[in-house]
C-alpha positions in Angstrom: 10.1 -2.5 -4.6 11.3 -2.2 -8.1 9.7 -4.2 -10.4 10.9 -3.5 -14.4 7.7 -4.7 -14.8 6.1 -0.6 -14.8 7.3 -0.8 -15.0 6.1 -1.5 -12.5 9.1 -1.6 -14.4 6.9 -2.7 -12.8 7.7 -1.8 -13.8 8.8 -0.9 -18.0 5.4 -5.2 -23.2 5.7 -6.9 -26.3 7.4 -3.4 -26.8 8.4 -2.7 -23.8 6.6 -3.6 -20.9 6.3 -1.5 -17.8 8.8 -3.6 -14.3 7.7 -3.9 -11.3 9.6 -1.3 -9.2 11.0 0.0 -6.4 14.1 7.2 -5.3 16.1 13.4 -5.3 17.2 17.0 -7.5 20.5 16.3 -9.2 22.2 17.5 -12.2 22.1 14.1 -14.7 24.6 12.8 -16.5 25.4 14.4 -19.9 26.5 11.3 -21.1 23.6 11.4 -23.3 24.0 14.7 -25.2 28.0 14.5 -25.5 27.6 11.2 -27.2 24.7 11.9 -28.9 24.9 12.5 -32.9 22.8 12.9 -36.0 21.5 9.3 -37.4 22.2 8.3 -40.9 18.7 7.3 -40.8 17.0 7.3 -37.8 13.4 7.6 -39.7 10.7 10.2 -39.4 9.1 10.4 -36.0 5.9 8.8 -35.3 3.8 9.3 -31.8 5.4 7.3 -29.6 6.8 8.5 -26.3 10.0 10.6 -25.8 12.4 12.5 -28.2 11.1 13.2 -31.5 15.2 14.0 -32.3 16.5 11.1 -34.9 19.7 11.1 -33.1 21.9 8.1 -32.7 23.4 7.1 -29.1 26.9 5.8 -29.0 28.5 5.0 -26.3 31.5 6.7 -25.6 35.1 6.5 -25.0 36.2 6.6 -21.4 39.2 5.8 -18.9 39.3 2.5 -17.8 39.2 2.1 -14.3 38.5 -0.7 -11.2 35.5 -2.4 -9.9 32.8 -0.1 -8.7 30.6 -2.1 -6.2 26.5 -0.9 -6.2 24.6 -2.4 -3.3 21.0 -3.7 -4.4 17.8 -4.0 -2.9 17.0 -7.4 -4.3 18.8 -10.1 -6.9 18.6 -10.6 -10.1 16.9 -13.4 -10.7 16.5 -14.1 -14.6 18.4 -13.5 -17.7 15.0 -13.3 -19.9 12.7 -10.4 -18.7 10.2 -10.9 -21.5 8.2 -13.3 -19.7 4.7 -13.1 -17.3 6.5 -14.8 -14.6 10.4 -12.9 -14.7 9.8 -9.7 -15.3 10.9 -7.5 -12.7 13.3 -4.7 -12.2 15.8 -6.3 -10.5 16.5 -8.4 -13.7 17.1 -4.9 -15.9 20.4 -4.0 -13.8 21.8 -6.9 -16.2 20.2 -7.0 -19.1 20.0 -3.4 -19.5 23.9 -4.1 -20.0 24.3 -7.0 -22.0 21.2 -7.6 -24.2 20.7 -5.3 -26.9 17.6 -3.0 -28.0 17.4 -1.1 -31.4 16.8 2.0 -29.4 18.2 3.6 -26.3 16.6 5.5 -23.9 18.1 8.1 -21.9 17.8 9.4 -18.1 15.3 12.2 -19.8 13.2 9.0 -21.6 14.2 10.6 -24.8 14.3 8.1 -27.7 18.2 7.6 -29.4 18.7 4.9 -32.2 21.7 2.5 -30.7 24.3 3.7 -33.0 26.7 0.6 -31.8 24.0 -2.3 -32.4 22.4 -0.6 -35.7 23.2 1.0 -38.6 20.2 2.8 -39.4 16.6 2.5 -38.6 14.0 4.1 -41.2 10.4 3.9 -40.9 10.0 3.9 -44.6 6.1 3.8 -45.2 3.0 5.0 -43.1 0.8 2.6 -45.3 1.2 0.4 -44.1 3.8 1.1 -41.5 7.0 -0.1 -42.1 10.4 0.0 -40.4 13.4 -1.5 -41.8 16.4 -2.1 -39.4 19.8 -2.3 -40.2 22.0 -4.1 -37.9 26.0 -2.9 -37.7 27.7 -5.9 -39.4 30.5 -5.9 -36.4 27.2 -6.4 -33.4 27.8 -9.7 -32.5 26.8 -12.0 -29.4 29.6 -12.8 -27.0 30.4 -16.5 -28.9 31.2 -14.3 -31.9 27.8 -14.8 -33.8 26.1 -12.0 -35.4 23.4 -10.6 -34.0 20.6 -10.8 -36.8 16.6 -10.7 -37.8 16.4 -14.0 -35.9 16.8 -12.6 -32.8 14.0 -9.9 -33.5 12.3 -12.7 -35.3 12.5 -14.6 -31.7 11.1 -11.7 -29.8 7.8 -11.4 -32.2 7.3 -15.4 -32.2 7.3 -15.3 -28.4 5.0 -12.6 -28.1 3.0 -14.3 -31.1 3.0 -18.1 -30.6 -0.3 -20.1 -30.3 1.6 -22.5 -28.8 -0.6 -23.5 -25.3 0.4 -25.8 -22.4 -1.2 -26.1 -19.5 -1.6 -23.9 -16.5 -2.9 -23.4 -12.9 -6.4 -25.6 -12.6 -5.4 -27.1 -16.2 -6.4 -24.0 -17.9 -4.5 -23.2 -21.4 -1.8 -20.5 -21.2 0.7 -19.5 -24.1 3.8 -21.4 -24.1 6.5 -18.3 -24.6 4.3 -16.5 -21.5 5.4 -12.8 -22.8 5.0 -10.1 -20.5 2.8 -8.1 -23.0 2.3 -8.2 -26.5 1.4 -4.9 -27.4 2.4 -4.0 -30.9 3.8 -7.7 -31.7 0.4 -8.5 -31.8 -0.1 -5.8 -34.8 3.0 -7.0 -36.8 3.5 -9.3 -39.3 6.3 -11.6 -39.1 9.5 -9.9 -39.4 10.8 -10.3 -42.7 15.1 -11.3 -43.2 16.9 -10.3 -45.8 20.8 -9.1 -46.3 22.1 -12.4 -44.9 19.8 -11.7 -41.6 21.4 -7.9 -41.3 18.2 -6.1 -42.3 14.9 -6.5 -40.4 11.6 -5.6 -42.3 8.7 -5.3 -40.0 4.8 -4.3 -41.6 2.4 -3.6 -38.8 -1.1 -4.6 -39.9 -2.7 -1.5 -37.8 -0.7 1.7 -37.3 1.3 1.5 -34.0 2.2 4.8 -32.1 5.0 3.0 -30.1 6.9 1.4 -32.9 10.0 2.6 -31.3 9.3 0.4 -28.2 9.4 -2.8 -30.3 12.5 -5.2 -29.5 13.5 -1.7 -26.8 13.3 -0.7 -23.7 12.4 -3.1 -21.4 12.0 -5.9 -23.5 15.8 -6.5 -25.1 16.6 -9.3 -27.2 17.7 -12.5 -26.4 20.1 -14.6 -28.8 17.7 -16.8 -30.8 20.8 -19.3 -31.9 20.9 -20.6 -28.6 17.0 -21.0 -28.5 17.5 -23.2 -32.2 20.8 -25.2 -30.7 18.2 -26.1 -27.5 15.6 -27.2 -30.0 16.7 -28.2 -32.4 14.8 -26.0 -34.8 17.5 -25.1 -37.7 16.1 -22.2 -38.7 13.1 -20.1 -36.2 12.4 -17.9 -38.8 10.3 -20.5 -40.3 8.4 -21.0 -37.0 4.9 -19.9 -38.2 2.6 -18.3 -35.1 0.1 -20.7 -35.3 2.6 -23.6 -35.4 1.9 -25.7 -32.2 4.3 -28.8 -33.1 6.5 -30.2 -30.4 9.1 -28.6 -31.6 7.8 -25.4 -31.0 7.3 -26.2 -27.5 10.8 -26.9 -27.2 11.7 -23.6 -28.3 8.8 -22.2 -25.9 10.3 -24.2 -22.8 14.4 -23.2 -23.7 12.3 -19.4 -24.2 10.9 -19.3 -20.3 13.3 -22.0 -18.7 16.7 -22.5 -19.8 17.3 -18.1 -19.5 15.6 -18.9 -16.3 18.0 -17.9 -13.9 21.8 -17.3 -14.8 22.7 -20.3 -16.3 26.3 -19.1 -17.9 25.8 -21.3 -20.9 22.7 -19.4 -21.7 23.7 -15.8 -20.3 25.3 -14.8 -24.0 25.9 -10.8 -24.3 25.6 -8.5 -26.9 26.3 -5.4 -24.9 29.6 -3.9 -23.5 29.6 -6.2 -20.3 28.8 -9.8 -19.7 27.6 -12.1 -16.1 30.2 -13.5 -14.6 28.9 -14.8 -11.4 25.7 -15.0 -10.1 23.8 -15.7 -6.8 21.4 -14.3 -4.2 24.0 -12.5 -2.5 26.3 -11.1 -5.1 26.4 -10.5 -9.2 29.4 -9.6 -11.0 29.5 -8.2 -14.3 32.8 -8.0 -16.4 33.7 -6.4 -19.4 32.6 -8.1 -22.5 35.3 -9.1 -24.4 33.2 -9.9 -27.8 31.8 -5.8 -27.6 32.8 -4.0 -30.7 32.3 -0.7 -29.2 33.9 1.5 -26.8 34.7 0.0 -23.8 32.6 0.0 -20.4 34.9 2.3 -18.1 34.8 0.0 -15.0 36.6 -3.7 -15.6 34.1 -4.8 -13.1 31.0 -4.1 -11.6 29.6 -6.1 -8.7 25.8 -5.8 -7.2 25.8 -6.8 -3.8 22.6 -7.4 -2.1 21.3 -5.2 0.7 17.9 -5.0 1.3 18.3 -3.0 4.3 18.6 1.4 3.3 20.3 1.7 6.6 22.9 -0.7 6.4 23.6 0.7 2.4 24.4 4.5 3.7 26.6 2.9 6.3 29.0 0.6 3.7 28.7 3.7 1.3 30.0 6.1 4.1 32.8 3.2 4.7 33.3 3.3 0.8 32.3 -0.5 1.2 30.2 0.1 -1.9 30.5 3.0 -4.7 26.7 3.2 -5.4 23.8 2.8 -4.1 20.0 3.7 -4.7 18.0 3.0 -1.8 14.0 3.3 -1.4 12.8 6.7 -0.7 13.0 7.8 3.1 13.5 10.9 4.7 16.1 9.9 7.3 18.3 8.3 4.9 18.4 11.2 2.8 18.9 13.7 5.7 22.1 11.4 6.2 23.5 11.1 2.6 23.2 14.9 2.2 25.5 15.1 5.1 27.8 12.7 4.5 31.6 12.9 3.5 32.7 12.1 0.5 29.4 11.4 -0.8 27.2 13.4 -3.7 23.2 12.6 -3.4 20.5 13.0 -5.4 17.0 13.1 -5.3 14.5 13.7 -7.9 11.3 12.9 -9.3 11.5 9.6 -11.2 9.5 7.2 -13.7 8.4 4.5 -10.7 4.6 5.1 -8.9 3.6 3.6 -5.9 -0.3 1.7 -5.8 -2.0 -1.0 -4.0 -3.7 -3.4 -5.9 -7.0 -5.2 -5.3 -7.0 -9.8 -6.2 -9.8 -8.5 -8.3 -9.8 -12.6 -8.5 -11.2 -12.8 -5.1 -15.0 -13.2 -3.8 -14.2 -10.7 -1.4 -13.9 -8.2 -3.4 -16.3 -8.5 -6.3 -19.8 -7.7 -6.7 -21.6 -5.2 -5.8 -20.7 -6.0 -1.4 -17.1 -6.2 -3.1 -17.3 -2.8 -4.9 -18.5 -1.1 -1.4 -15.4 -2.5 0.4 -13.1 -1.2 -2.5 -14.4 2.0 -2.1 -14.4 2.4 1.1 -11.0 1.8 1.6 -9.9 4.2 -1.0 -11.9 6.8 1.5 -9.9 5.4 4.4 -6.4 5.7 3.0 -5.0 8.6 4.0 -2.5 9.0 1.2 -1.6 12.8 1.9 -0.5 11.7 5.8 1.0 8.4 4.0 3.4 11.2 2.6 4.0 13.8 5.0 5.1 11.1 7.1 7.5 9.1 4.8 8.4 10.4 1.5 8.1 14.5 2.2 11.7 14.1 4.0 12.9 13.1 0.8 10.9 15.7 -1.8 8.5 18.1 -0.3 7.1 18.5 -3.4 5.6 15.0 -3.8 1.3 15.2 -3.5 -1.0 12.1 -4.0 -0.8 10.6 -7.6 -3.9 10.8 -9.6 -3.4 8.9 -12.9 -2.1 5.2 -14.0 -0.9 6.5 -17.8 0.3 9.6 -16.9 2.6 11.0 -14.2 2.6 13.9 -12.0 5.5 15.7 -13.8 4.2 15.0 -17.6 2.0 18.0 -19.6 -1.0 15.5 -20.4 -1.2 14.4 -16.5 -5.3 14.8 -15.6 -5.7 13.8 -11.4 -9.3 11.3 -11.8 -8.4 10.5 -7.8 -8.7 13.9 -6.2 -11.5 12.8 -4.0 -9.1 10.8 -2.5 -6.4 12.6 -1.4 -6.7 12.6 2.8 -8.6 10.2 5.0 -12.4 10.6 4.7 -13.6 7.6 7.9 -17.6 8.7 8.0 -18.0 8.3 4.2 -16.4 4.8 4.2 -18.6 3.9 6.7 -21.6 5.4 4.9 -20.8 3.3 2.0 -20.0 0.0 3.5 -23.2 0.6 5.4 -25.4 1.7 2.3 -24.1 -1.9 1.0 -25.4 -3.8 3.9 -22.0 -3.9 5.6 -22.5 -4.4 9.4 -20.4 -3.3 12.4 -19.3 -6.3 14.6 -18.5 -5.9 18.1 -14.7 -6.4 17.4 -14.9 -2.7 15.0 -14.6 -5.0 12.0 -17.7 -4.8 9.4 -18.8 -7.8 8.2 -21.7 -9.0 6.0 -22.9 -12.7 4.6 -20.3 -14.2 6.2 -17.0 -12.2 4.8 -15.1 -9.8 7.2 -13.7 -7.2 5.5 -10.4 -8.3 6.6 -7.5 -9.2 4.2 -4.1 -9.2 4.0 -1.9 -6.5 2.7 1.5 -7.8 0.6 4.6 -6.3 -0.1 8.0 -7.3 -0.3 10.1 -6.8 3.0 10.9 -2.9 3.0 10.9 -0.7 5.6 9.0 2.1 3.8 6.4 -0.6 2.4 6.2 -1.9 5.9 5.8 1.8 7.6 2.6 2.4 4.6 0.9 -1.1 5.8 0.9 0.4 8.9 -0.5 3.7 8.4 -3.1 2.3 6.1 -4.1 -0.5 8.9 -4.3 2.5 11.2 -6.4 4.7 9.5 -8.7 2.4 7.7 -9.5 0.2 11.0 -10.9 3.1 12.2 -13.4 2.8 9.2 -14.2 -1.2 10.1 -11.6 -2.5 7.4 -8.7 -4.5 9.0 -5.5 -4.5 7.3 -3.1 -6.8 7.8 0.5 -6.8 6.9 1.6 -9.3 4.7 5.3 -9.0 4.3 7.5 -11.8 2.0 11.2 -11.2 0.6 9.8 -13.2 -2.4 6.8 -11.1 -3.0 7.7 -9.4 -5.8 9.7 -12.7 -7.1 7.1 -15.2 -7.2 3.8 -14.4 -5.4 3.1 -11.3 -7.3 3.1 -12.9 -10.9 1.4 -15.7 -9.3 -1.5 -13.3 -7.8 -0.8 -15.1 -4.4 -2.3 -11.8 -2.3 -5.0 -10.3 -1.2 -4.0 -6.9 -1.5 -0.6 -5.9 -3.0 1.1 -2.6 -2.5 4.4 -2.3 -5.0 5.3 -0.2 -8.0 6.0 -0.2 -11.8 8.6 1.6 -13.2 7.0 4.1 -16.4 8.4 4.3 -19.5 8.1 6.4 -22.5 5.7 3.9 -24.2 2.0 4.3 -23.1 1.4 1.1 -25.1 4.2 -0.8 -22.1 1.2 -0.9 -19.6 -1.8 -2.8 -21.4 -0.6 -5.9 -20.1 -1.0 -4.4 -16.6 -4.4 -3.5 -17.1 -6.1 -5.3 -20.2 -8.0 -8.5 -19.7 -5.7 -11.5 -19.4 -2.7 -9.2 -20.1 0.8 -11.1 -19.0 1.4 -8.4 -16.2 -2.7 -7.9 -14.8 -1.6 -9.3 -11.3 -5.1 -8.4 -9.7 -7.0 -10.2 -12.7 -8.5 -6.3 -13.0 -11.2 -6.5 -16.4 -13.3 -4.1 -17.5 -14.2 -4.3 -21.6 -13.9 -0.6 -21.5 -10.8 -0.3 -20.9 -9.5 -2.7 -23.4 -11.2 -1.3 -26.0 -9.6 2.0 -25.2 -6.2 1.0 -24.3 -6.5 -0.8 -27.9 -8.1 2.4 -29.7 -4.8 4.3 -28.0 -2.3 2.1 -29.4 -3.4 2.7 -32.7 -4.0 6.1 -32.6 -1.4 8.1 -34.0 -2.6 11.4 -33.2 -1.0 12.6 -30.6 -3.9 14.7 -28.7 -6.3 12.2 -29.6 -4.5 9.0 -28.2 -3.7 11.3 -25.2 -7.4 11.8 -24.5 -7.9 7.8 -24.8 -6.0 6.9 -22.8 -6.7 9.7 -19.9 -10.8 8.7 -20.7 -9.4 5.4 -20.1 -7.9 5.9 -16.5 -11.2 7.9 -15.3 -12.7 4.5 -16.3 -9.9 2.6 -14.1 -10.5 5.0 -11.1 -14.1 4.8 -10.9 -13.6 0.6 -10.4 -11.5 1.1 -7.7 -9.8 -1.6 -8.7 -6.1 0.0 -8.0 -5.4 2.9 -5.9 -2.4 5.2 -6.6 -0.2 6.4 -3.5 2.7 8.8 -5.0 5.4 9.3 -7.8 8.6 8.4 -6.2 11.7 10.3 -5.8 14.5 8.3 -7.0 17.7 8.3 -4.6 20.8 8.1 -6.1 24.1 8.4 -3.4 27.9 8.2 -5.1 31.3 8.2 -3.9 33.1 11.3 -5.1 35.4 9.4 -6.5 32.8 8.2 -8.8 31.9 10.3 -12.6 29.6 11.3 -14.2 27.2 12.1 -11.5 25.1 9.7 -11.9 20.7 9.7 -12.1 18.2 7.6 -12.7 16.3 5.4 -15.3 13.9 3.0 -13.8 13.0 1.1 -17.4 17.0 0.8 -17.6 18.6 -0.5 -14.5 18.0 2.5 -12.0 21.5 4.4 -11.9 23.0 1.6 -13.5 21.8 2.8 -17.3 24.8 3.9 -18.0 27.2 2.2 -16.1 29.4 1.3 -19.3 30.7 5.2 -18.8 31.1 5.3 -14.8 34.7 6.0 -13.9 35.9 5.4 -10.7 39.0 7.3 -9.6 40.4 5.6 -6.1 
């Protein structure tokens, strides 16, 4: 259900784009605070999301101790999750361990400066805005060489590149495919100096979420290995609007050869490293290369289990250490009373929504528009939770906003209309439309049925909503039918092969991580969603860096989303966390940074 795309994680941008996604009140980790310490030169805040503290993160020293085994809902399935076609969640319980980001966000989306990978970070000038980096001369990638300005140079070209090749129907689509590239697309071209150990960057309009660049859900990739593929000596003098072959050689080793875990290409730059790799199991080993303190496990194995059932059972055998299943009631009724177990549950970063193909006949126009509505007036989104996430966190009610979540200050509800079930006014507006009741209880006008499938990956909760909303909504003369793939989330969902697609990102503390979600063309817009208004606010926000002002963007800019009824939010979930005892810290939740796995380097397992 997890997507780090929001994020979506999602479900998490060219600075850091919101995974896809797949949930509890525990006391977090500390891990955060006790390491945490002033920064040389962290630089003045600006108004991008979380901590305004210039505090440095460093991870700290812990015992050493065995393999702790986590059971996972779904693979990873690519080393690079910077692209339109990889990102996903399931991809960030790696990489948030082995690729580095210039800042490091916490379980409580504050904002720390990675004291390990830099030395200082400064913005230095407001105009124009500039931020120098300085990398720690002893960060280097697993085959010893330094990590440098080429490997943020990389990340910018990517998001950059007017590089084209061809795409579905023979249509021109950018060669690098980045997930977003919000704020890349305001910078000028890194500039190296210091032997590649300092990193200029000049953005060209102010950007409120310059801490998201080369962060959060978008980590860099080694950009020596992307020059060895292609032959390119130096990428630094890759210009963006260079479209030579050789840039598409760099573009192809960008989306292809990190595609997958190809060991030659899975180089590390964090305290662990892939080992192994396939659908059913992922190990992770120490890194040997790390300069800093040493991850606390030797080992740390994902095992996949899709099944929430069958992942309380091999935790309550101690089969697995860890585990953090989807949000259900009975499952957390059983963890709370389970031996040798400590649960969690608490409200976390990933929302819940289903998604109209916006792409679709069906559903545009102004016959298109009715049907949309309508079945936001047929959802019942109030008994969708009493009856599956309420076991879990009474406190959960029907989500009303895209950019802001329930448990944030600047959180406005624009879909309170919609909260229960309202059958007579979905048939007044299909009616009003044109829309007419066939004898089979299934409106239909012009020769379309309004009847279409409903896609989700194969969860039991996911299944349980496609059910509820079939059942409620047929009453209304819309047919829902369930539409359930293991790959959804893998391959049809980037490839907008659904009708209807009910999954979730994954928030982050960069605002700026969704307009590729919801902007025109954006790398993440699934549902082909478009509305000029909304890009020219989601671009006004991103520039804005008044805090109150860019707040009120972007909330005029999600009253602007509800009223297309293009995407309908469900509910903010409750992340589940369950632990053996044997198992500190107690551990929470960062869905932009692995799930419970952000801090794995610091886990100790006492058997």
């Amino acid at each position: 259900m997890r997507k780090t795309r929001a994020v979506g994680l999602t479900a998490l941008a060219a600075t850091a784009v919101l995974v896809l996604g797949a949930c509890s009140t525990a006391q977090p980790s500390t891990s955060a605070s006790s390491s945490a310490a002033p920064a040389e030169s962290a630089g003045e805040s600006s108004s991008s999301g979380g901590s305004s503290d210039n505090t440095t993160f460093v991870r700290p020293k812990v015992d050493s101790s065995a393999n702790v085994t986590v059971a996972v809902e779904e693979p990873p399935h690519d080393y690079n999750n910077n692209t339109g076609a990889a990102n996903n969640f399931s991809n960030s319980l790696v990489t948030s361990l082995t690729q580095p980001s210039p800042f490091f966000t916490t379980d409580k989306l504050e904002l720390q400066v990675d004291g390990d990978l830099m030395a200082s970070i400064e913005q230095t000038s407001t105009s124009p805005q500039t931020v120098v980096y300085k990398i720690n001369p002893k960060a280097v990638w697993s085959d010893g060489t330094p990590v440098s300005c080429k490997d943020f140079y990389l990340q910018w070209l990517a998001a950059n590149s007017k590089a084209t090749t061809p795409g579905e129907g023979g249509a021109a689509v950018p060669s690098f495919d980045p997930a977003s590239t919000t704020g890349y697309d305001q910078m000028e071209a890194p500039t190296c100096s210091d032997n590649g150990a300092t990193v200029t960057t000049v953005y060209t309009t102010p950007f409120a979420d310059w801490k998201g660049s080369f962060s959060g859900n978008s980590p860099m990739l080694p950009a020596h290995l992307v020059e060895k593929i292609s032959g390119i000596p130096d990428i630094t003098t890759i210009k963006a609007d260079d479209t030579s072959p050789e840039v598409a050689k760099a573009a192809e080793a960008y989306t292809k050869d990190f595609a997958g875990f190809n060991k030659a290409y899975t180089l590390s730059a964090g305290p662990y490293i892939l080992d192994t790799a396939t659908d059913e199991q992922t190990v992770l080993v120490r890194n040997p290369k790390w300069w800093g303190n040493p991850g606390g496990p030797e080992s740390i194995t994902l095992v996949t289990n899709a099944d929430g059932q069958s992942q309380v059972q091999a935790l309550q055998n101690q089969e697995v250490q860890v585990i953090q299943p989807q949000p259900n009631g009975a499952l957390a009724q059983q963890l709370r009373t389970s031996s040798n177990v400590a649960f969690n549950a608490y409200p976390g970063q990933t929302y819940e929504h289903i998604d109209f193909n916006m792409g679709l006949p069906l559903f545009q126009g102004d016959d298109g528009l009715a049907l949309r509505k309508a079945f936001f007036q047929c959802v019942d989104r109030t008994d969708i939770i009493d009856k599956l996430v309420a076991d879990v966190n009474p406190d959960t009610k029907p989500l009303g906003n895209f950019q802001f979540l329930s448990s944030e200050s600047d959180y406005v509800d624009h879909y309170t209309d919609y909260q229960t079930a309202n059958i007579d006014a979905a048939k007044q507006t299909m009616e009003a439309a044109g829309w007419v009741l066939g004898a089979d209880g299934v409106y239909a006008k012009d020769g379309k049925r309004a009847e279409f499938r409903l896609g989700h990956k194969v969860i039991d909760t996911r299944a349980k909503v496609s059910q509820l909303v079939n059942g409620s909504c047929g009453k209304a003369g819309i047919k829902v039918n369930d539409d359930q793939d293991a790959q959804f989330n893998a391959t049809r969902l980037p490839a907008s092969d659904f009708d209807t697609a009910l999954f979730a990102w994954v928030g982050t503390p960069f605002k700026s991580s969704a307009t590729g979600n919801y902007t025109t063309g954006g790398g993440s817009n699934y549902n082909k969603y478009s509305n000029p208004k909304v890009d020219t606010l989601f671009g006004q926000a991103n520039v804005e860096l008044d805090p109150a002002k860019r707040v009120e963007l972007l909330n005029e800019m999600d009253k602007v989303m509800a009223e297309d009824y293009a995407s309908l939010p469900l509910y903010q979930f409750s992340d589940m966390v369950a632990q053996s005892t044997a198992i500190t810290p107690t551990l929470s939740y960062l869905g932009s940074g692995g799930g419970a796995l952000w801090n794995a380097f610091e886990w100790v397992y006492k058997q």
